[in-house]
C-alpha positions as CSV (number, residue, x, y, z in Angstrom):
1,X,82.5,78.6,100.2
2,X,86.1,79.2,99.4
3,X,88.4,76.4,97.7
4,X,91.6,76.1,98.8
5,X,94.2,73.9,97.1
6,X,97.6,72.7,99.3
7,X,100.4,70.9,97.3
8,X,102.5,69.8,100.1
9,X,105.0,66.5,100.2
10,X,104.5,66.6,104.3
11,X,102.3,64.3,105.4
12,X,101.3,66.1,108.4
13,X,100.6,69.0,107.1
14,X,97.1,68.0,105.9
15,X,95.9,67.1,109.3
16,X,97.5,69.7,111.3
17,X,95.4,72.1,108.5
18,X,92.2,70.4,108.9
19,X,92.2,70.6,112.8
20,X,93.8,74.4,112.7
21,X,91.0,75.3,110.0
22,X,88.3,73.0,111.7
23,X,85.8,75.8,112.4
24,X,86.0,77.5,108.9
25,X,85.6,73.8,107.6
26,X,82.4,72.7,109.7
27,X,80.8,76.0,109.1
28,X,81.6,75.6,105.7
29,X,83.5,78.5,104.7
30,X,86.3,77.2,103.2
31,X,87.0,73.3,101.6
32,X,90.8,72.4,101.2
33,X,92.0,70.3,98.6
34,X,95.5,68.3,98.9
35,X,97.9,67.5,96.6
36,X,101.6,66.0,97.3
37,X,103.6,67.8,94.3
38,X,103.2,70.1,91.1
39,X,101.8,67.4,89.3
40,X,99.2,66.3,91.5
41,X,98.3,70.0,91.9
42,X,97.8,70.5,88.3
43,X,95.5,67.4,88.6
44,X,93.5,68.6,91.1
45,X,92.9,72.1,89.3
46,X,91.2,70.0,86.5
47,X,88.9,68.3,88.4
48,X,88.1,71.2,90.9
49,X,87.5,74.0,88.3
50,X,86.1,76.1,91.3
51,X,89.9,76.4,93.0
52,X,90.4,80.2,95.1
53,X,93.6,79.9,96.0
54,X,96.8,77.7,96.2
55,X,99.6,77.0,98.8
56,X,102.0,75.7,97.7
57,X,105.6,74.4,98.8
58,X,108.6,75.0,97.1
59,X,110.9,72.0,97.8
60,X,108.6,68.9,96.0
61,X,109.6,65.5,94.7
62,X,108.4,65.3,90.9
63,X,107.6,69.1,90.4
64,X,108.4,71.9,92.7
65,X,106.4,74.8,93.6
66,X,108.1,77.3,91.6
67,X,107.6,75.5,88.3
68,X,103.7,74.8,89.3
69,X,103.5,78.7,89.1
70,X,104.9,79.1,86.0
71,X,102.1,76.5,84.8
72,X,99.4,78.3,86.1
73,X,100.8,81.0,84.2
74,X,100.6,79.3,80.9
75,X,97.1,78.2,81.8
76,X,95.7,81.8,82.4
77,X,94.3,80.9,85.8
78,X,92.6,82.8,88.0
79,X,94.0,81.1,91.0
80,X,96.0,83.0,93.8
81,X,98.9,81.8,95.0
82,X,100.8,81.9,98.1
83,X,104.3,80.2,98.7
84,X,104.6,78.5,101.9
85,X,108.0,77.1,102.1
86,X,111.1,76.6,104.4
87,X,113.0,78.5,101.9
88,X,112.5,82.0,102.8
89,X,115.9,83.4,101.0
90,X,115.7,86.1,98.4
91,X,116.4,84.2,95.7
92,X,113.5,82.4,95.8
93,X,110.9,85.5,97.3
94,X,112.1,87.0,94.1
95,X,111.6,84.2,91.5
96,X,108.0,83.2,93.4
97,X,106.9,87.3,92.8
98,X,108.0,87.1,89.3
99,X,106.1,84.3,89.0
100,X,102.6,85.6,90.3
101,X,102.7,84.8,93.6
102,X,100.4,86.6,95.5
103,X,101.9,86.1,99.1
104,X,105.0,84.3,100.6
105,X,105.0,82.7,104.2
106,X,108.0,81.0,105.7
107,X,108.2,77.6,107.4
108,X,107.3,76.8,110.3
109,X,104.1,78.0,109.5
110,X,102.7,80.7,111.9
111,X,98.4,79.6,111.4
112,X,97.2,82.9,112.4
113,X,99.4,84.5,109.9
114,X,98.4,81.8,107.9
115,X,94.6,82.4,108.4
116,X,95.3,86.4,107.9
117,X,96.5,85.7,104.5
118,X,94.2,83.8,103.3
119,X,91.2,86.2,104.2
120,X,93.6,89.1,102.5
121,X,94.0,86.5,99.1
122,X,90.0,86.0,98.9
123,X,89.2,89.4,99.2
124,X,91.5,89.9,96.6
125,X,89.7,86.6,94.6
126,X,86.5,88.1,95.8
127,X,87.0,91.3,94.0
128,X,88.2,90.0,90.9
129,X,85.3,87.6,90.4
130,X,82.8,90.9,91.2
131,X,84.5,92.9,88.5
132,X,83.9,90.2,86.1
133,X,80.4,89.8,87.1
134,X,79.5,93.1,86.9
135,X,81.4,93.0,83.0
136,X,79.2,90.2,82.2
137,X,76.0,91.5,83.4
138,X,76.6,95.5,81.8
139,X,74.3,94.2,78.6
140,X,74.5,98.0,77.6
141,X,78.1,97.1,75.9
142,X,76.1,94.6,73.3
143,X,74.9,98.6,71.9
144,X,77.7,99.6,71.3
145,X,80.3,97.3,70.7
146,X,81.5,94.8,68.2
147,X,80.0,90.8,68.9
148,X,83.6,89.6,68.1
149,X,84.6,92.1,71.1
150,X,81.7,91.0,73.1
151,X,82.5,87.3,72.8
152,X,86.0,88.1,73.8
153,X,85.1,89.7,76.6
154,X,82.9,86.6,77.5
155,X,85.5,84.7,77.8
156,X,88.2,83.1,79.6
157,X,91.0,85.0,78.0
158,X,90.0,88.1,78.8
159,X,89.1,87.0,82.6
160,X,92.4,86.0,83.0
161,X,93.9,89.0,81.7
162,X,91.2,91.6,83.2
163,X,92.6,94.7,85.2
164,X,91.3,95.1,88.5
165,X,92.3,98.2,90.2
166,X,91.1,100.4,93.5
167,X,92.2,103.5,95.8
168,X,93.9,102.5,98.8
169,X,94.9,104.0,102.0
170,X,98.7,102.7,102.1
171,X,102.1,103.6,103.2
172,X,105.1,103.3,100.7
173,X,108.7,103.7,101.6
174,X,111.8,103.7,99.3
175,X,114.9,102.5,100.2
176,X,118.3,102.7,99.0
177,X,121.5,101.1,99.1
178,X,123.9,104.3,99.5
179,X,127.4,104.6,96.9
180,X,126.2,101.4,95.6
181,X,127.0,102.5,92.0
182,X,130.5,103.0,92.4
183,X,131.1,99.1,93.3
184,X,128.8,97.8,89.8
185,X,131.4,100.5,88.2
186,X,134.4,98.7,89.4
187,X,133.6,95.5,90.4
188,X,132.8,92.1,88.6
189,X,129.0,91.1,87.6
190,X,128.8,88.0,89.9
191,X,130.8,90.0,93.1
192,X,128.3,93.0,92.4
193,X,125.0,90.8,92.2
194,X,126.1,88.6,95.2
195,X,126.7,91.2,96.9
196,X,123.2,93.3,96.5
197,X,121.4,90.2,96.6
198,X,122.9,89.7,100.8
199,X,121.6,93.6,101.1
200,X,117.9,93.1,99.3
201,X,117.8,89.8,101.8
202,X,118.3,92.0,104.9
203,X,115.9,94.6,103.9
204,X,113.4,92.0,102.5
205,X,112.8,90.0,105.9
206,X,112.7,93.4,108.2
207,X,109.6,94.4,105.8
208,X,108.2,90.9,105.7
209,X,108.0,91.0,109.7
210,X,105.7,94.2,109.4
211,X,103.8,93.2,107.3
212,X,104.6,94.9,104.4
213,X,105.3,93.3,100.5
214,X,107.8,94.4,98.1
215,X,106.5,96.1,94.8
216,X,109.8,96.1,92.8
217,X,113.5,96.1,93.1
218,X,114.9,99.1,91.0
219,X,118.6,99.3,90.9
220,X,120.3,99.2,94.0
221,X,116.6,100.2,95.4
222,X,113.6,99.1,96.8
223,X,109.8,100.2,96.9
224,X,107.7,98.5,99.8
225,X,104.2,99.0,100.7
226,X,102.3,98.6,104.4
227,X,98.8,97.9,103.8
228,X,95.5,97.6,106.6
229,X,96.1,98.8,110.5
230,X,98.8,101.1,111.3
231,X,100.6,101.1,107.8
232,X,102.5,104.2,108.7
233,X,103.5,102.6,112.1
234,X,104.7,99.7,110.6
235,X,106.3,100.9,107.8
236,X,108.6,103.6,110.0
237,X,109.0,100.8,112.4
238,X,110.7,98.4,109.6
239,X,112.7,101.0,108.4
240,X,114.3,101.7,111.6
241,X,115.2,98.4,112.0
242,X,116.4,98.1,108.2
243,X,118.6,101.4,109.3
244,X,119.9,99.2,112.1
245,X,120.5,96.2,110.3
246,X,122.1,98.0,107.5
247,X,124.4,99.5,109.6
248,X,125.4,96.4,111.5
249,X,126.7,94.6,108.2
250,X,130.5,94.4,108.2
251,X,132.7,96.2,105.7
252,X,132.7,94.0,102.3
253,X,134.9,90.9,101.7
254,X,136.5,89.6,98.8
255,X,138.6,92.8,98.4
256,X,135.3,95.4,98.2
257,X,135.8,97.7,100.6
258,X,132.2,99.3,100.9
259,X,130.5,100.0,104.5
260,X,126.2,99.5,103.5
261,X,124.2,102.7,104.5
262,X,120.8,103.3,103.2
263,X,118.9,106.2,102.4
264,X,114.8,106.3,102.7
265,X,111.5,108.2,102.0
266,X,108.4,107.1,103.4
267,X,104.9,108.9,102.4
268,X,101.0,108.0,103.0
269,X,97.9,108.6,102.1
270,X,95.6,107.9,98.9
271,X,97.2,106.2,96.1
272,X,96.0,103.8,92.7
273,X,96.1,100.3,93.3
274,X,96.1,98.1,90.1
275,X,98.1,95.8,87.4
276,X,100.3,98.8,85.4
277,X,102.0,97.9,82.3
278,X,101.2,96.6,78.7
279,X,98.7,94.4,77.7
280,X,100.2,93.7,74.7
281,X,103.8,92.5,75.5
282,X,101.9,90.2,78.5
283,X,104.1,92.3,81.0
284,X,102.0,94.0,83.5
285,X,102.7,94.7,87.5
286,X,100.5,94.7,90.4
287,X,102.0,98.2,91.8
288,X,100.4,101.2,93.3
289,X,101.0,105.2,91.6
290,X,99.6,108.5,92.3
291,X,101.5,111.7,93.5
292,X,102.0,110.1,96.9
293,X,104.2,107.1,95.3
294,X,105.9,110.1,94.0
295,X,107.0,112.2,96.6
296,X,107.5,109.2,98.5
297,X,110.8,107.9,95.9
298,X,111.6,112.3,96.0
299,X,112.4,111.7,100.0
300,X,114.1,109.5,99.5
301,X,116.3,111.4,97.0
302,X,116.3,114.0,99.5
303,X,117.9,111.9,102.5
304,X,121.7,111.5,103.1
305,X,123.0,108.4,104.5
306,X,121.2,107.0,107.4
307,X,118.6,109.4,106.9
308,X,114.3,108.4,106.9
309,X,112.9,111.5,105.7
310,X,108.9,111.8,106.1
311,X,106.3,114.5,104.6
312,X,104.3,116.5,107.2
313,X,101.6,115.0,106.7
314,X,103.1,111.6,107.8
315,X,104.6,113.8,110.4
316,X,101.5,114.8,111.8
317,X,100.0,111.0,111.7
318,X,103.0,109.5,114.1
319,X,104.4,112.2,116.3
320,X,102.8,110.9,119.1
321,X,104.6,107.3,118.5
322,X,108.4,108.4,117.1
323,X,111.2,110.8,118.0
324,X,111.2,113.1,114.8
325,X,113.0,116.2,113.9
326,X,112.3,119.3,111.5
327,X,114.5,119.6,109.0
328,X,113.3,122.8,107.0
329,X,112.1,122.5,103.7
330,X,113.3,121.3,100.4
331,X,112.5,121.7,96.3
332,X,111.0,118.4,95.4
333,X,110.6,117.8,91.5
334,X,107.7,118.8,90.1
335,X,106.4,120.1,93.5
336,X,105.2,124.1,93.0
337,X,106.1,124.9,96.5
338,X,109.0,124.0,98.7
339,X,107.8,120.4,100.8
340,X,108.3,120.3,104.7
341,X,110.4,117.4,105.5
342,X,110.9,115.6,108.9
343,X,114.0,113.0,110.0
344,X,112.7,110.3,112.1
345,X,115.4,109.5,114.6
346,X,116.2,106.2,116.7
C-alpha cells in the first residue's frame, strides 16, 4: 500500500481527496496522510517512516512548501515530491525543480491529472526501492568488497544517494530564444533576466499542457522531454504552439527593441535515463543522454528562426499527423554522414 503525505492549509482539501481517492483508499492501495504546513509535514515524516510521496502547497502559514523541500533535502529522504500550488509562475516551477521536486501541478487541481501523477511518482518510488533491494540482497559483494564499504552501502546514506537509471523511449526537443545574446550584451542584468524569465514562462506552460517536463534551462535555451503515449505527438504539438506564442509576444518594452522568435530541434527514440553529475560535490541531475539527446540540441542548431527541424526518423513516425517539408540534408557535428532533416510547418 502506497503512503501519501498532503501538507495543505485548505481545509477542504482533505475531504475532497478522500472522496476523489475513495476507491484506491477502500481497496487499500494508497493511505493519505494530512498535514496543515511544513512543520506539521516534517512531523508526520517522523512518525510515518513508511511515507511514498508528498504534495505539498506552496503558499503555507508557519512554513511554506518550498522550504519543506529544502528540508527533505537536508534529511536525505527518499520521499517524492510533487508541488501542487496556485502559483504556477516560473519563478517558483524553477525554485521547486531545483529543489527536488519530482512533479508540479497547478491549482485548481485537475484529479485525474492528479491521479496520473501519482501512479507516474510511485513507479518511480517503486523502482528505487527494487534497486535497493536487489543491492541488499547481491551477498556476492560481501567477496569481494571492503565491510566498511559494505556497511556503507547498507545504509541510509547511500539509499539516499543511490543512482537509479533505465532506457527510455522519449521525445526531447530544444528550444531557443533567437538573437537573445545581443540584448545580455547590451542590456542591464535585471532588464536581461526579467526579460528571459516572461519568455521561459511562455514556453514552460505550453510544454506543461502536453505533458512534457523541463530538464534544464541552458542560456537563453531549453531542453524538454515528452514521456509515455504519443511523446512525439505531443512534443511537435507544444512546439507549434510555443512557435505561435512566441511569435505573438509584442516587441520589447523599456527601451529593448527585440521581436522573440525561437529556433527548435526535436528527435526520438532510445536514450539513458538517470541522475548525471558528481557524487562528490552533491550536485547531480535527473536528465536523459545518448546520441539522440545529441542530435536532437544539433537541429536545433540547424534551424533559423521560426524553424522546428525533425530527423527522418521522427519524420517517418508523424507524417501521417503533421504538414512537414524536406529540406535536404545537412553536416551535423560528429555525424559521419550528412543527416536528413524535415521542417514541420503550421
Amino acid at each position: 500500500m502506497a503512503k501519501i503525505l498532503v501538507a495543505d492549509d485548505e481545509p477542504d482539501l482533505e475531504m475532497l481527496i478522500k472522496q476523489k481517492f475513495r476507491q484506491k483508499i477502500r481497496d487499500k492501495e494508497y493511505q493519505f496522510v494530512f498535514a496543515v504546513n511544513g512543520n506539521d509535514a516534517l512531523i508526520k515524516i517522523k512518525e510515518h517512516n513508511d511515507i511514498d510521496i508528498l504534495l505539498s502547497d506552496i503558499n503555507m502559514p508557519e512554513m511554506d512548501g518550498l522550504t519543506l523541500l529544502s528540508r527533505l533535502n537536508d534529511s536525505n529522504t527518499l520521499i517524492k515530491s510533487v508541488i501542487v500550488s496556485a502559483y504556477g509562475d516560473m519563478e517558483n516551477i524553477r525554485i521547486a525543480m531545483n529543489r527536488g521536486a519530482f512533479d508540479f501541478i497547478t491549482k485548481p487541481i485537475n484529479f485525474e491529472d492528479l491521479s496520473t501523477t501519482i501512479e507516474k511518482t510511485l513507479k518511480y518510488v517503486s523502482q528505487i526501492k527494487d534497486s535497493l533491494k536487489a543491492i541488499k540482497e547481491n551477498n556476492i559483494l560481501k567477496l569481494y568488497v571492503d565491510e566498511t564499504v559494505i556497511n556503507f552501502m547498507s545504509g541510509h546514506e547511500y539509499e539516499s544517494s543511490l543512482m537509479v537509471s533505465e532506457n527510455i523511449e522519449a521525445t526531447v526537443a530544444f528550444i531557443d530564444i533567437c538573437g537573445f545574446t545581443s540584448i545580455s550584451e547590451n542590456e542591464s542584468p535585471d532588464k536581461v533576466v526579467n526579460l528571459l524569465n516572461s519568455y521561459f514562462d511562455v514556453i514552460v506552460k505550453e510544454i506543461i499542457s502536453q505533458g512534457g517536463y523541463i530538464d534544464k534551462f541552458i542560456g537563453d535555451a531549453i531542453m524538454a522531454v515528452f514521456r509515455d503515449d504519443y511523446h512525439t505527438d505531443r512534443a511537435i504539438d507544444a512546439c507549434l504552439s510555443v512557435r505561435e506564442k512566441i511569435k505573438s509576444i509584442p516587441v520589447s518594452s523599456e527601451n529593448i527593441s527585440f521581436k522573440p522568435k525561437v529556433a527548435i530541434g526535436i528527435n526520438s527514440g532510445e536514450m539513458i535515463s538517470g541522475n548525471i553529475g558528481s557524487a562528490s560535490l552533491r550536485r547531480l541531475d535527473y536528465t536523459v543522454i545518448g546520441d539522440v539527446v545529441n542530435t536532437a540540441q544539433r537541429l536545433q542548431s540547424a534551424a533559423a528562426s521560426d524553424q522546428i527541424l525533425i530527423s527522418e526518423r521522427v519524420y517517418e513516425k508523424i507524417k501521417e499527423s503533421f504538414n512537414c517539408l524536406k529540406r535536404g540534408e545537412v553536416k551535423l557535428k560528429n555525424k559521419s554522414n550528412p543527416v536528413s532533416i524535415y521542417e514541420v510547418m503550421e
